[in-house]
N, C-alpha and C positions, 0 to 999 in steps of 0.2 A: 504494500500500500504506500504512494510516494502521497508527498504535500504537494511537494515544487515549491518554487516560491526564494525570496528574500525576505530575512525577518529583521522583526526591530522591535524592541521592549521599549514603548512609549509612557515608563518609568519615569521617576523623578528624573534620574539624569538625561532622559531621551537619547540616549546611544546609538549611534546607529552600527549595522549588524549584527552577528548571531552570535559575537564572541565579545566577551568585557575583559579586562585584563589580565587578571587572574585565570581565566582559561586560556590564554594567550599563553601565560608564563608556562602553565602544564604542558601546554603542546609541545614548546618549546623544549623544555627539558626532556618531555620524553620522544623528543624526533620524530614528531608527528605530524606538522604542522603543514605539509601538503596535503595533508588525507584530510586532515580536520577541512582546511578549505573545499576541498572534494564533498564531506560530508555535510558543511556546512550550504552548502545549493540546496538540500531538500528541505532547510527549515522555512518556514513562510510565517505570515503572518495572519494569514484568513482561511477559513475551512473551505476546503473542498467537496465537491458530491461525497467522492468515494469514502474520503475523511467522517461527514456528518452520516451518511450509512451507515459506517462502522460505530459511530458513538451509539446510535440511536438500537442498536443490537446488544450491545451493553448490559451485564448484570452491578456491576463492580465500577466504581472508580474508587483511585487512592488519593486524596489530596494533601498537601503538604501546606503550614500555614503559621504564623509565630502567636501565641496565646497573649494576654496580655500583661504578660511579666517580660514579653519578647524572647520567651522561649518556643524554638520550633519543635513543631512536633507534624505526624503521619499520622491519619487516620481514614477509615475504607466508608464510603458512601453506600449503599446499593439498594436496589430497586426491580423492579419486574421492566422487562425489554420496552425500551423507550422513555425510562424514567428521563436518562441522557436525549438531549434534540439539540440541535444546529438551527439555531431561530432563524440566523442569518451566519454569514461568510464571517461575523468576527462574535458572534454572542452562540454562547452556549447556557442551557437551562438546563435544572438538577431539579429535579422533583424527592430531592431528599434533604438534608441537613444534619450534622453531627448533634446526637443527644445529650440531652444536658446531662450524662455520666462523661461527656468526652472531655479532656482538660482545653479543648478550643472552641467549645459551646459559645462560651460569652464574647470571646473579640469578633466570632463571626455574626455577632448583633447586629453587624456594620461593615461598611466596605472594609475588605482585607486582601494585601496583595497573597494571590495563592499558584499552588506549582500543580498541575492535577497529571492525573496517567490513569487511562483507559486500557486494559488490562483482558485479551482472549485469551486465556492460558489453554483453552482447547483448539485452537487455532494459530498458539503460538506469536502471536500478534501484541503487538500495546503501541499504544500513541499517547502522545504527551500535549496539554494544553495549558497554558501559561498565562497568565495575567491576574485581572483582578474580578474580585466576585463582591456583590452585593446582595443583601435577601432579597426575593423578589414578594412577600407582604402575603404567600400561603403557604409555609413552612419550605421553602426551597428557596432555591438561590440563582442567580444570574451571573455568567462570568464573560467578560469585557477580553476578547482573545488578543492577545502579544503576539506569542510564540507556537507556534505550531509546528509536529513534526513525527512521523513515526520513525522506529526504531527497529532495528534487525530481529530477529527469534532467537538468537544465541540467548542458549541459560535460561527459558522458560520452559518449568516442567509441566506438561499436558496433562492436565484436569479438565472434565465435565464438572457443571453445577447440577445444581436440584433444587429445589426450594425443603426448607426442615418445617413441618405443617408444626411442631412442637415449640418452635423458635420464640421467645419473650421479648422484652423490650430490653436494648441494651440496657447491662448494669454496673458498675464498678464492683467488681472482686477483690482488689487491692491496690495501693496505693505506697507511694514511699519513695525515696532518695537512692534506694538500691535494691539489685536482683537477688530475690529469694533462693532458695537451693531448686525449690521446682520451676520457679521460672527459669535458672539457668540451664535445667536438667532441658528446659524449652527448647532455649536458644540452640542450645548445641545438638539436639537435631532435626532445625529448620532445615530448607533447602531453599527458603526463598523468603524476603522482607525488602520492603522498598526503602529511603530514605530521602527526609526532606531537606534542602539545603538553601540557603539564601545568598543572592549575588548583589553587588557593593552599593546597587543602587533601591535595593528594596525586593527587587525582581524575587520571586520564590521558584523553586525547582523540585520537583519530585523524580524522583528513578528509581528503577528495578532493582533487585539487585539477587542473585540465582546459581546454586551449583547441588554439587551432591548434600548429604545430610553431613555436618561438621566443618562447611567451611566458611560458617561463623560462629569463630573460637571464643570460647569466655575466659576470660583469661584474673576474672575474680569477677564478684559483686556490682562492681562498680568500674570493671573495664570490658570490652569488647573491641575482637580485631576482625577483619572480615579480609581477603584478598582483591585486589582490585586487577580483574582479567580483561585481555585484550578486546578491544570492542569499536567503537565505530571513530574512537580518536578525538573525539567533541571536548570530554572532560569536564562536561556541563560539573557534575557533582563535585570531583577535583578542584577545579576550576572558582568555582563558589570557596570550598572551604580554605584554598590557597588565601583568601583575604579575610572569612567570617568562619572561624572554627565551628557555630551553631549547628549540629544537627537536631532529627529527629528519626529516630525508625520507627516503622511497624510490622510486627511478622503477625501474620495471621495463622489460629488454626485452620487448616483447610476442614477437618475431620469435624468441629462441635460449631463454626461460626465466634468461636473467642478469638481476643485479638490482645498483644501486648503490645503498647506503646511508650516506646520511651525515650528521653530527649538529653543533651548530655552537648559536649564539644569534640572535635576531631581533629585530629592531625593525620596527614598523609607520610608515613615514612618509605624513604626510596630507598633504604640499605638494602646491598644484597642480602646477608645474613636473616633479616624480616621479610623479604618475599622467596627466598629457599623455606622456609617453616612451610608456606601454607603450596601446597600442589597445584599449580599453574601460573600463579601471582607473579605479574610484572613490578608489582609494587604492593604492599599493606594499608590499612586504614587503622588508627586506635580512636576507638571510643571512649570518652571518659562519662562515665552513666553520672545526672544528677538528677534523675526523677523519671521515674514506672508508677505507668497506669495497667491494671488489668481489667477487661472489657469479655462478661460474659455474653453471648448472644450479640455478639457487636454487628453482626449480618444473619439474616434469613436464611441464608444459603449454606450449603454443607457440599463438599468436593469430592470428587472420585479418588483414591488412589495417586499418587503421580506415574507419569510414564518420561522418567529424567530426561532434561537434553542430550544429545547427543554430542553439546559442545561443551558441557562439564569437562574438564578437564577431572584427569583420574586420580583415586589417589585419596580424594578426603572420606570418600563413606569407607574405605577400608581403614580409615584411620581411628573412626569411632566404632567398629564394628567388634 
């Protein structure tokens, strides 16, 4: 699925194209910076048919957004097919909104800049929508498109949805400054959480992020490493944290509809020593956790089994195995 297009984040700074300096610097370092140009032609700024089809097919969106302590955090949207629509070529509309258990209930009261990612994990597909969002005055939201762009199928593991007829209203499970023993028993065998990340002019970013079960290592309570694998050269996420350490992740269970989110700061380390540990890593990422939400029933939806990519690199499930 292509965008085409040139883009421009009509942010505070109004920048013009698809890269701010900070993803400049990453490409740079990791000698990329022709391909990134190459990659950077399919981001656009306005939806297209093919684009607004595929939202409007949609169960899931993940959106990324800063609460209002100005800490970033992830959290998943979702709704019965066609919750997501393409109003026009730069508006998208969300017939859902995060519950008042989610820690970004309250700043999304109001215009918030946000990163979002539309997400076919049975089709291997996700596209990414970027700007700012506003409620639209019946419990959903209106989002003012930037950046527009889909992304390759590396590292997404193939799931079917279902709806769970059992499913409640999200609810907080727990809360706190640091990972419990069962949430990290979590973490270490996801295969897949997205993170959100903020670039220097406000602009928000969400992305994927996917491998076998263990190659998002916990490395205590209050740290997390994940590997950062070859991909389309953008650096979008890199890129953001090279200037504004603020994360946030969210791994979902695919199996009950719970969701852990947690928000923290990051560094990119390029040592070789740190990307030999994790199997395939061109480079590491560390987490520094300073706050977990857990979210029972956080979606309707419950997932098949995965059917791993094929571009996981090898190496981590046999490492937790």
């Amino acid at each position: 699925m292509s965008t085409g297009g040139q883009a421009h984040r009509s942010g505070p700074s109004h920048r013009p194209g698809p890269y701010h300096p900070g993803e400049r610097a990453v490409q740079h370092r990791a000698g990329r910076t022709d391909r990134a140009d190459h990659s950077g032609r399919a981001v656009g700024s306005t939806i297209p048919a093919v684009a607004a089809r595929f939202l409007t097919e949609r169960r899931v969106l993940v959106a990324g957004a800063a609460d209002a302590d100005g800490r970033l955090w992830a959290t998943q949207l979702s709704g019965p097919a066609g919750f997501l629509r393409a109003a026009d070529e730069r508006t998208v509309t969300v017939a859902a909104r995060p519950a008042g258990e989610d820690p970004r209930a309250a700043a999304r009261a109001g215009p918030a800049e946000v990163g979002t990612i539309a997400l076919d994990p049975a089709g291997r597909r996700r596209m990414r929508v970027n700007g700012r969002s506003v409620p639209d005055g019946r419990g959903g939201l209106v989002i003012s498109a930037d950046q527009v762009y889909a992304n390759c199928p590396k590292y997404i593991q193939r799931r079917h949805p279902a709806d769970r007829p059992e499913a409640g209203a999200p609810r907080r499970v727990a809360a706190g400054s640091a990972l419990s023993t069962a949430q990290q028993l979590w973490l270490s065998t996801a295969d897949t959480f997205f993170v959100a990340t903020a670039g220097p002019d406000g602009a928000m970013d969400a992305s994927h992020r996917g491998g076998d079960p263990g190659f998002l290592r916990v490395l205590g309570p209050d740290r997390l490493r994940w590997p950062d694998y070859a991909g389309n050269s953008m650096f979008m996420t890199l890129g953001n944290l090279e200037l504004d350490p603020r994360a946030g992740l969210l791994v979902p269970d695919w199996e009950t509809g719970g969701a852990l989110l947690i928000t923290g700061e990051a560094r990119t380390d390029w040592s070789g020593p740190a990307a030999a540990g994790l199997p395939g890593a061109e480079r590491v990422v560390d987490l520094a956790v300073t706050g977990v939400v857990e979210l029972a029933d956080a979606t309707p939806l419950a997932w098949t089994g995965p059917e791993y990519s094929p571009a996981n690199p090898p190496g981590a499930r046999r490492s937790v195995s």
